[in-house]
TORLOZA-462532 format. One line per field, with one value per atom (N, C-alpha, C, CB): x, y, z; atom name. Coordinates in steps of 0.02 Angstrom, whole numbers, padded with zeros to 5 digits. Glycine has a CB too. Layout:
BEGIN
c1 <- (X_...)
c2 <- (Y_...)
c3 <- (Z_...)
atom <- (CA_...)
This chain:
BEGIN
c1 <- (-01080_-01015_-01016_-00958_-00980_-00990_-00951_-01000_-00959_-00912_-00911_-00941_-00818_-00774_-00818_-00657_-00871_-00895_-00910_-00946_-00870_-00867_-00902_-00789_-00959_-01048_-01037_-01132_-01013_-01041_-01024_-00996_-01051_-01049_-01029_-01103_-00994_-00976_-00888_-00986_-00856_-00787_-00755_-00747_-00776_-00703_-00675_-00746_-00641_-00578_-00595_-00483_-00642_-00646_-00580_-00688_-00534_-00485_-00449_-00432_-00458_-00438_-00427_-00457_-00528_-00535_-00530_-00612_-00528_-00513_-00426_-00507_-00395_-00327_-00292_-00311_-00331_-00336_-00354_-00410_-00376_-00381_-00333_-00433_-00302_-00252_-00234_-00281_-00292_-00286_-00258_-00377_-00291_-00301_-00236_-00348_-00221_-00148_-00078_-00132_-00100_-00033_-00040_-00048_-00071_-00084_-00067_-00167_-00092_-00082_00005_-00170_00020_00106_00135_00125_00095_00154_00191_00106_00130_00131_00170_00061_00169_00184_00264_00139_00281_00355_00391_00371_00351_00389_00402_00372_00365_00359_00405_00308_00411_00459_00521_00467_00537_00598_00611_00607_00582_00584_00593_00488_00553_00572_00627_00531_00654_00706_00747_00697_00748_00815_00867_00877_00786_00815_00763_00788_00841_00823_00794_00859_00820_00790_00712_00806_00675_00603_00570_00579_00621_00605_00592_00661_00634_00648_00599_00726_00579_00537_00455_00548_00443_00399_00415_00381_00452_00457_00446_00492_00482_00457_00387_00495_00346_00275_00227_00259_00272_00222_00270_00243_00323_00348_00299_00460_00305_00280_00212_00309_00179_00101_00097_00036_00131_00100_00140_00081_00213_00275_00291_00253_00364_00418_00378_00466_00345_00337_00255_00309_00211_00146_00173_00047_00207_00233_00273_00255_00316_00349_00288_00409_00249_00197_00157_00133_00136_00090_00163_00060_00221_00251_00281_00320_00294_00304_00274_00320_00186_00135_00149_00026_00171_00168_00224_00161_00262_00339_00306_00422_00276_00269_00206_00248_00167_00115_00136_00070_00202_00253_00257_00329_00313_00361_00299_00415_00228_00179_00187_00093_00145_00132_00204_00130_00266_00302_00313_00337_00287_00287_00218_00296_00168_00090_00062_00016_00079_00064_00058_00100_-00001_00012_00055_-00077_00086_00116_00096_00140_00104_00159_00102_00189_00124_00111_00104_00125_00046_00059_00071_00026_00074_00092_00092_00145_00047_00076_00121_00031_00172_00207_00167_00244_00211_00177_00143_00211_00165_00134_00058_00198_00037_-00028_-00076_-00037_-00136_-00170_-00242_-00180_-00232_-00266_-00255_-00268_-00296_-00279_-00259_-00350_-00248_-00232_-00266_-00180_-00268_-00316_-00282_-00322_-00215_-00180_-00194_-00122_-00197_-00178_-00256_-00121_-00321_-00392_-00402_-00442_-00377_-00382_-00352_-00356_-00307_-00257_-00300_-00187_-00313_-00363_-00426_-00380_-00442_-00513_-00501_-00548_-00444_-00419_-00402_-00368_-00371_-00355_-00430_-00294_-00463_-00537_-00564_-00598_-00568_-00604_-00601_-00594_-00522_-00475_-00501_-00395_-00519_-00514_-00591_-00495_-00636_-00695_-00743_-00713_-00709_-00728_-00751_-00791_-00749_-00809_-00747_-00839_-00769_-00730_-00760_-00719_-00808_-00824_-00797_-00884_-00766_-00743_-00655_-00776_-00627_-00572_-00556_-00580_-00603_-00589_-00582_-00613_-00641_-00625_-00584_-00668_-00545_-00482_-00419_-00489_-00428_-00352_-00329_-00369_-00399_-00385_-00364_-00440_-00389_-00367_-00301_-00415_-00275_-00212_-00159_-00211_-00193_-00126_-00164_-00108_-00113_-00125_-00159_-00062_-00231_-00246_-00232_-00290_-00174_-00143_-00112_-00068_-00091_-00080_-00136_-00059_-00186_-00233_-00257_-00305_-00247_-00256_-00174_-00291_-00129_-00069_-00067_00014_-00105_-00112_-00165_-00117_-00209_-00285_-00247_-00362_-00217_-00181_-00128_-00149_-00111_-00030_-00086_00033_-00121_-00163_-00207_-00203_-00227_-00283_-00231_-00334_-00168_-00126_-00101_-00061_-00079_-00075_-00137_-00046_-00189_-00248_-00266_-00255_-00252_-00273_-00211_-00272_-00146_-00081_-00097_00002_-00163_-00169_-00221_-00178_-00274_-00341_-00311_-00371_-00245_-00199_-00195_-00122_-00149_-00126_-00185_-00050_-00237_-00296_-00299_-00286_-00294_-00331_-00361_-00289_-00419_-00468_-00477_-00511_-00464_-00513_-00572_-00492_-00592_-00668_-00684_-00693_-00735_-00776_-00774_-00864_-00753_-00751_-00805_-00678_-00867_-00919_-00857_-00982_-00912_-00890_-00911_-00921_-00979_-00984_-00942_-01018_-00909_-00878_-00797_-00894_-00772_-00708_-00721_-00698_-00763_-00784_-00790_-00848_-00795_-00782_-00723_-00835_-00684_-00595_-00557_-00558_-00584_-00548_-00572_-00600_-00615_-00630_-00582_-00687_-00578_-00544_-00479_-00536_-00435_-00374_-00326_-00385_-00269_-00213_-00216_-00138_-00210_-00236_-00164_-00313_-00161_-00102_-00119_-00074_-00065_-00092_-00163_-00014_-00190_-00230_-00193_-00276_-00152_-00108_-00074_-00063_-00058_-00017_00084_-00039_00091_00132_00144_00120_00209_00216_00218_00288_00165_00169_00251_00137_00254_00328_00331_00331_00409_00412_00369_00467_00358_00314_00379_00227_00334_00367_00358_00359_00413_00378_00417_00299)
c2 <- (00420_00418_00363_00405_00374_00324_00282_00323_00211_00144_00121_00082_00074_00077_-00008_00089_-00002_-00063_-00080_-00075_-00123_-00096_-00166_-00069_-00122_-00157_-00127_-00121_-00082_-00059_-00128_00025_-00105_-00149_-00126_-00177_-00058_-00031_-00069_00064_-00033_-00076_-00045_-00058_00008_00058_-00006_00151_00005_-00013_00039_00004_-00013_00035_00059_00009_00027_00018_00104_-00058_00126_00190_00239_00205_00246_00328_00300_00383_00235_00211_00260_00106_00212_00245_00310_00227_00355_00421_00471_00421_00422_00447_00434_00430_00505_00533_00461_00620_00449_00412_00331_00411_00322_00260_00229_00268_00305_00295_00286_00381_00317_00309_00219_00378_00210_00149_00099_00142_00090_00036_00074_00054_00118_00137_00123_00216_00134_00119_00040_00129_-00003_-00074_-00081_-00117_-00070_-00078_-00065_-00024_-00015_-00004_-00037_00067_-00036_-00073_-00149_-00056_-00166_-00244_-00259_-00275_-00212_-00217_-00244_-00165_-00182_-00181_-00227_-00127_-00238_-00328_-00387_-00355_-00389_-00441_-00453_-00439_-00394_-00382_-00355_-00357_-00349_-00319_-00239_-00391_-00207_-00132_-00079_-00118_-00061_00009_00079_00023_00060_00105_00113_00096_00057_00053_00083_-00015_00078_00088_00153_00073_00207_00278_00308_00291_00271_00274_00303_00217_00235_00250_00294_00214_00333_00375_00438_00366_00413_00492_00504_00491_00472_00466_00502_00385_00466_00502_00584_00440_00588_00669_00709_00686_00688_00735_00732_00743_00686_00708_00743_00630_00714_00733_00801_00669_00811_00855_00805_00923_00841_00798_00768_00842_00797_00798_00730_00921_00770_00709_00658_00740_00672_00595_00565_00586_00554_00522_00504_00546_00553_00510_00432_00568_00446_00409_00356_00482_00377_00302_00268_00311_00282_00248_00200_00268_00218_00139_00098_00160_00131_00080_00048_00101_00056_00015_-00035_00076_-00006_-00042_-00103_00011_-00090_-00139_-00195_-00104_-00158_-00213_-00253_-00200_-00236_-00289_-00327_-00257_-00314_-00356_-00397_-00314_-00378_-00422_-00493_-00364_-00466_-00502_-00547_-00483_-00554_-00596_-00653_-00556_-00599_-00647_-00669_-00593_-00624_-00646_-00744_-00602_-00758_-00831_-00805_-00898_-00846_-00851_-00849_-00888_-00831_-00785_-00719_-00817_-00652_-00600_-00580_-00579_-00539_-00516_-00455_-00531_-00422_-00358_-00328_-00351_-00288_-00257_-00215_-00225_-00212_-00144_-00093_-00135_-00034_00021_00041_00066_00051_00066_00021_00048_-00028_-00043_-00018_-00131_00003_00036_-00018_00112_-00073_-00120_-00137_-00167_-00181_-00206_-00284_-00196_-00318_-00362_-00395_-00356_-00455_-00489_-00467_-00576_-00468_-00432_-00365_-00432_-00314_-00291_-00225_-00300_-00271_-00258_-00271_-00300_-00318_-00345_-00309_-00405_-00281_-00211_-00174_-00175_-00140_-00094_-00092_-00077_-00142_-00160_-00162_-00228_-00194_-00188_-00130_-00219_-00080_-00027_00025_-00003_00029_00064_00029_00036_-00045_-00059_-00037_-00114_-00026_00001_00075_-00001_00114_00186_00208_00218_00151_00172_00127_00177_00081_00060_-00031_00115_-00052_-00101_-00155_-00078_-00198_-00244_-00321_-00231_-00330_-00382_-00380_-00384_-00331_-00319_-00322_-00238_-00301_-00311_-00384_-00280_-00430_-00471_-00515_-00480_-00497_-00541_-00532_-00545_-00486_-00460_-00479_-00374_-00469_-00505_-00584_-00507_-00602_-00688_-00696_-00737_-00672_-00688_-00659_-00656_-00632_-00617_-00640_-00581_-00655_-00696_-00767_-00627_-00791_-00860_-00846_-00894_-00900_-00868_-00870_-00871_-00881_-00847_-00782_-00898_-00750_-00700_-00625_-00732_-00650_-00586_-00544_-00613_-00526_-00490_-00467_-00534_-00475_-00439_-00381_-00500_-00427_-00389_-00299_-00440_-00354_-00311_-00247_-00362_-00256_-00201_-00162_-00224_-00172_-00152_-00118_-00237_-00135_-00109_-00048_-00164_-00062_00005_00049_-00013_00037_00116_00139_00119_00091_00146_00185_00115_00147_00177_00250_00153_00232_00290_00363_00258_00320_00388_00405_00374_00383_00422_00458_00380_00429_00483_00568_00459_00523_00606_00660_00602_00613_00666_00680_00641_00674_00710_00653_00806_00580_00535_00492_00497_00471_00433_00407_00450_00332_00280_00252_00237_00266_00254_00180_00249_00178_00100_00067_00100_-00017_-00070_-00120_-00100_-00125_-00188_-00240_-00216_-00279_-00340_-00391_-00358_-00385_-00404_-00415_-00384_-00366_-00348_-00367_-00263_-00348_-00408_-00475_-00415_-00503_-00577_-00594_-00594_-00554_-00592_-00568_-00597_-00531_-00515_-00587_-00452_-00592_-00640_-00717_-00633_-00728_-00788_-00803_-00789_-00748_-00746_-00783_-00687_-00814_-00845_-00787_-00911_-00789_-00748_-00768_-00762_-00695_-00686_-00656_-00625_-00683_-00639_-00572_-00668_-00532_-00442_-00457_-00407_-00431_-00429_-00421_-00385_-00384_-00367_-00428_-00315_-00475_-00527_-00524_-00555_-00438_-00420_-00459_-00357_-00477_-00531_-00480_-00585_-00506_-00483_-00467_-00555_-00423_-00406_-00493_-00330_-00503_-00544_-00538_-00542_-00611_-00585_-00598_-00639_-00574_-00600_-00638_-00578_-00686_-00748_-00814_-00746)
c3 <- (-00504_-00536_-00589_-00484_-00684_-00701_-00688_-00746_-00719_-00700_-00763_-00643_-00756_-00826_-00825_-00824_-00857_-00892_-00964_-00866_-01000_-01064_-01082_-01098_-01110_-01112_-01181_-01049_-01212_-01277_-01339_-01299_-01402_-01452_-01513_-01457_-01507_-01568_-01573_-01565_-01621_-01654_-01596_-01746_-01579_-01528_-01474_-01459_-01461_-01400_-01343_-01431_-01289_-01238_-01205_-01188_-01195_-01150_-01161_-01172_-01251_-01267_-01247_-01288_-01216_-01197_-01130_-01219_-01093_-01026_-01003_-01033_-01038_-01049_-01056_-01089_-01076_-01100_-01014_-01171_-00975_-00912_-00866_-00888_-00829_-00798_-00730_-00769_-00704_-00638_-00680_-00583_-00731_-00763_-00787_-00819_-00840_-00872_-00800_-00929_-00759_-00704_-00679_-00615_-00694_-00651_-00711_-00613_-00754_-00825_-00847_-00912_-00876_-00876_-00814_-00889_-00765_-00698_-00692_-00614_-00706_-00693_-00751_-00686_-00806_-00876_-00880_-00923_-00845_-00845_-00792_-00841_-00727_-00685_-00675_-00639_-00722_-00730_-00756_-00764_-00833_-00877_-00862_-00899_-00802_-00769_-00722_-00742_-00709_-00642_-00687_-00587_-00744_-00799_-00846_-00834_-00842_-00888_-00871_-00935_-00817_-00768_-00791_-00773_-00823_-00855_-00796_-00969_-00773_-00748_-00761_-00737_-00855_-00884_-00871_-00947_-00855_-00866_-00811_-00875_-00746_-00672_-00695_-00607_-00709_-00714_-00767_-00733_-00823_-00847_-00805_-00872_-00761_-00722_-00696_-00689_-00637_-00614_-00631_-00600_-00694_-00751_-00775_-00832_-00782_-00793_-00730_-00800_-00684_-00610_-00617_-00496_-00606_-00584_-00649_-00593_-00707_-00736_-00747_-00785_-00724_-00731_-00652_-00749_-00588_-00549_-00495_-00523_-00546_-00492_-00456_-00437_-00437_-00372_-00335_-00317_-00291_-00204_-00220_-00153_-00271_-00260_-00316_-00283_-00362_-00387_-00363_-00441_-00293_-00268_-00229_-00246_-00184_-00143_-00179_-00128_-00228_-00294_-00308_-00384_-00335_-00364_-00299_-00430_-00222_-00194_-00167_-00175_-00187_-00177_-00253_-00167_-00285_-00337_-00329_-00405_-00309_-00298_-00240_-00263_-00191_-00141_-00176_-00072_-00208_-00240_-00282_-00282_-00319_-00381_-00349_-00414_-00272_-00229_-00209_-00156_-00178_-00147_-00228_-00112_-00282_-00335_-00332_-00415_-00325_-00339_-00305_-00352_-00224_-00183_-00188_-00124_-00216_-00194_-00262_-00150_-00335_-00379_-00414_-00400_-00438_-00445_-00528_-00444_-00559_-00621_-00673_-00627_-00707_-00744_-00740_-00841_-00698_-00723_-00761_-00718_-00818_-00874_-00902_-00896_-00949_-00956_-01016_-00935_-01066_-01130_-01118_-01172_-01172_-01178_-01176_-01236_-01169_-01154_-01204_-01133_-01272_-01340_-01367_-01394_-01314_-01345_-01281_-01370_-01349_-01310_-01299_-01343_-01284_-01242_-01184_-01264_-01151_-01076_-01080_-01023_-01047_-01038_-00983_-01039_-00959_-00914_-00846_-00926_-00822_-00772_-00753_-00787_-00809_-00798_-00784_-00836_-00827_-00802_-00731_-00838_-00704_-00645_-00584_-00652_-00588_-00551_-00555_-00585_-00628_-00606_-00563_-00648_-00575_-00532_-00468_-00546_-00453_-00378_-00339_-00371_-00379_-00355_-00349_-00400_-00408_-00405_-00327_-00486_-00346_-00269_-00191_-00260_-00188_-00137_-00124_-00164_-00189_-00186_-00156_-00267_-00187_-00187_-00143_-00254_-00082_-00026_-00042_-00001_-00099_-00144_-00129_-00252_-00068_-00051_-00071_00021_-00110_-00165_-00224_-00180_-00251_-00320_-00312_-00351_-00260_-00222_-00217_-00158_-00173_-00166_-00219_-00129_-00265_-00337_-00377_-00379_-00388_-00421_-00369_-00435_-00309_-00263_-00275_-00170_-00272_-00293_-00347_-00297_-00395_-00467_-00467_-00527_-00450_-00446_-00423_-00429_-00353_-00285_-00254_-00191_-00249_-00200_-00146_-00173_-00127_-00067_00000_-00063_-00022_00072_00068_00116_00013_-00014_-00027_-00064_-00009_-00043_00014_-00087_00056_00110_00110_00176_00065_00095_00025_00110_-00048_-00088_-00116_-00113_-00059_-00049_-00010_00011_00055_00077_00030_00133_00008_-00054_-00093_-00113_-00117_-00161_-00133_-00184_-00072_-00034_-00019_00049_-00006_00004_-00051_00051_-00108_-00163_-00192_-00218_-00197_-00175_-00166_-00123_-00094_-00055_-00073_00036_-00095_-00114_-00166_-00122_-00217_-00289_-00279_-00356_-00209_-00185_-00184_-00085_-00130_-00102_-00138_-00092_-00210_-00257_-00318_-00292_-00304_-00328_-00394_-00346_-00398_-00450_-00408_-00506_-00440_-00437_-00480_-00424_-00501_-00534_-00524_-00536_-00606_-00611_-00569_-00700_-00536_-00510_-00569_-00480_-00545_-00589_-00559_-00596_-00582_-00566_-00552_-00642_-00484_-00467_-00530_-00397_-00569_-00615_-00679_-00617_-00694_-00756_-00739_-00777_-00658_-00630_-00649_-00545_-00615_-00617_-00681_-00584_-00753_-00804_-00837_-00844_-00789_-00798_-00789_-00726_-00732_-00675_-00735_-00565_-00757_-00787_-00827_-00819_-00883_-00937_-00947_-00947_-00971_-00981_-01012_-01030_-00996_-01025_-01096_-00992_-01139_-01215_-01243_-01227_-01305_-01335_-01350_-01399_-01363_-01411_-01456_-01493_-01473_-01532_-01580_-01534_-01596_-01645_-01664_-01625_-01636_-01632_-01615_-01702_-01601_-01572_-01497_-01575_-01469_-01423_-01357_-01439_-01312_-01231_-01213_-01172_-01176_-01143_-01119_-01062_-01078_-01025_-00971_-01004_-00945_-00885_-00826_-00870_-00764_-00680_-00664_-00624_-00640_-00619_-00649_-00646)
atom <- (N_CA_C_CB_N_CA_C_CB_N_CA_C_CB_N_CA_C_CB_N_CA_C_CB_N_CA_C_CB_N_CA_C_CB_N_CA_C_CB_N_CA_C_CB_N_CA_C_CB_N_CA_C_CB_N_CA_C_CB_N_CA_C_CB_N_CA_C_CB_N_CA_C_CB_N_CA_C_CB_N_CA_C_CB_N_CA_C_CB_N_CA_C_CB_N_CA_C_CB_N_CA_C_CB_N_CA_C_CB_N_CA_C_CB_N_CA_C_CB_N_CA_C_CB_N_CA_C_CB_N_CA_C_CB_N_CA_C_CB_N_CA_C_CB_N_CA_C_CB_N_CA_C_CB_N_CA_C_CB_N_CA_C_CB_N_CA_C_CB_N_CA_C_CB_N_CA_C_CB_N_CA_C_CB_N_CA_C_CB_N_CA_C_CB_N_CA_C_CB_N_CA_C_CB_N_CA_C_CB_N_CA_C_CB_N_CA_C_CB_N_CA_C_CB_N_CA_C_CB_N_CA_C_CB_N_CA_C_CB_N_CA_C_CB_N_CA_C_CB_N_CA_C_CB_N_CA_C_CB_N_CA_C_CB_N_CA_C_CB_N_CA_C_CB_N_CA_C_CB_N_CA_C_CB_N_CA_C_CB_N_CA_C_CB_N_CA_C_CB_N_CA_C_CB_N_CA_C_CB_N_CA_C_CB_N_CA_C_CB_N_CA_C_CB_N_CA_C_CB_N_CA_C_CB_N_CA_C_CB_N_CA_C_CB_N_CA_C_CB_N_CA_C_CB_N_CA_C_CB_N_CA_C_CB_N_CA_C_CB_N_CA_C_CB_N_CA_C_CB_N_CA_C_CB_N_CA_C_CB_N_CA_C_CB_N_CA_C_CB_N_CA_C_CB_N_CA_C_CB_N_CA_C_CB_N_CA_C_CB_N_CA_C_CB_N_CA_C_CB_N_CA_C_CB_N_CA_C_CB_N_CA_C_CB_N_CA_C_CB_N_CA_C_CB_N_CA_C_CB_N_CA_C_CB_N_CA_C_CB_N_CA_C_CB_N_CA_C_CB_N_CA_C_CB_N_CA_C_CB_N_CA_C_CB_N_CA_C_CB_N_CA_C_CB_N_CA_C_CB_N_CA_C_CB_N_CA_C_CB_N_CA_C_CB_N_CA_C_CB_N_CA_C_CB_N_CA_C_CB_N_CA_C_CB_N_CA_C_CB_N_CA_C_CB_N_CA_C_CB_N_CA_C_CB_N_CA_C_CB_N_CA_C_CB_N_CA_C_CB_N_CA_C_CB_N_CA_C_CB_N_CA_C_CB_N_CA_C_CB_N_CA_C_CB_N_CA_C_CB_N_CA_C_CB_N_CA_C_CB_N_CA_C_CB_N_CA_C_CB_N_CA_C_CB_N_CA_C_CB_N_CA_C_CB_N_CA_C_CB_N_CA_C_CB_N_CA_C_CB_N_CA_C_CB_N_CA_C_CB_N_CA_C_CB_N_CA_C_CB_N_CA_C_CB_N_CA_C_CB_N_CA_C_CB_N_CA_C_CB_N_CA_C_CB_N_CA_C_CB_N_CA_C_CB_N_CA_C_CB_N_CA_C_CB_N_CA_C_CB_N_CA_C_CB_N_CA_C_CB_N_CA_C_CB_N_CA_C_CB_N_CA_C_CB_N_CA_C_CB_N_CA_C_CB_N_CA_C_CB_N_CA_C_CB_N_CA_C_CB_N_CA_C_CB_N_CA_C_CB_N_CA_C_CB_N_CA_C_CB_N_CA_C_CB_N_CA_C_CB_N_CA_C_CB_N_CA_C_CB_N_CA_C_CB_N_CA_C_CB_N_CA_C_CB_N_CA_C_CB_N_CA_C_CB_N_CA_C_CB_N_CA_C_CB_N_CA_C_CB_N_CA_C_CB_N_CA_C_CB_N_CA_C_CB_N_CA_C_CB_N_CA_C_CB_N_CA_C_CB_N_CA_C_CB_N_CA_C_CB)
């Protein structure tokens, strides 16, 4: 299976054709809108998300799929260390947060509890990462259900997620609010 390691050296923006994938995009828009909405206290953003899962996935498996993500937000919002980060939905980059989710959730899906663990820390306090690591393996496992899978993220290629310092847009367009 391949793995989202973006080793190349051409101008492209891996994060693109990363993004462009069904399991990938639910997970980077999911966080992206629901953050929104915890930060900014718009409901609109909640429903937003919701709408992203019903219509990629129907009623019945996009409620299965956005109820770990609700359940993963509320963990983030308890274990997350500060300030959460987040692009709007309209850029099609990643962010150091929000690489790091992904990696966590791939790890969850695809058993790789070194790459898990290095993405939980970087995320949550460590008395916190075994509550996140769980929040994370059942949404996980509710996007296995509804037939997505995220690509494997090297523990390698986490570990120089996790290094990284919170970066502005490239664009120089300003990060949403964060949580926190």
């Amino acid at each position: 299976m391949p793995r989202f390691d973006d080793t190349r050296h051409d101008r492209a923006c891996a994060a693109v054709d990363y993004l462009s994938r069904p399991a990938e995009r639910l997970v980077v828009e999911g966080y992206r809108s629901s953050l929104s909405g915890c930060a900014e206290r718009d409901p609109k953003a909640w429903a937003a998300a919701w709408m992203l899962y019903q219509n990629e996935l129907g009623e019945i498996d996009g409620r299965i799929a956005f109820d770990g993500l609700v359940g993963l937000i509320g963990t983030l919002g308890r274990c997350a260390t500060c300030p959460l980060r987040f692009f709007r939905r309209d850029i099609s980059h990643l962010c150091r947060d929000e690489g790091l989710l992904l990696a966590l959730v791939a790890a969850a899906q695809h058993g790789d509890e070194q790459t898990g663990q290095i993405a939980a820390e970087a995320l949550s306090c460590p008395a916190k990462c075994g509550e996140l690591a769980m929040a994370a393996a059942e949404y996980g496992f509710r996007l296995r259900m509804v037939g997505r899978t995220l690509l494997p993220i090297s523990a390698s290629f986490t570990a120089s997620i996790a290094d990284k310092k919170a970066q502005p847009a490239r664009d120089d367009r300003p990060v949403a609010a964060t949580l926190h």
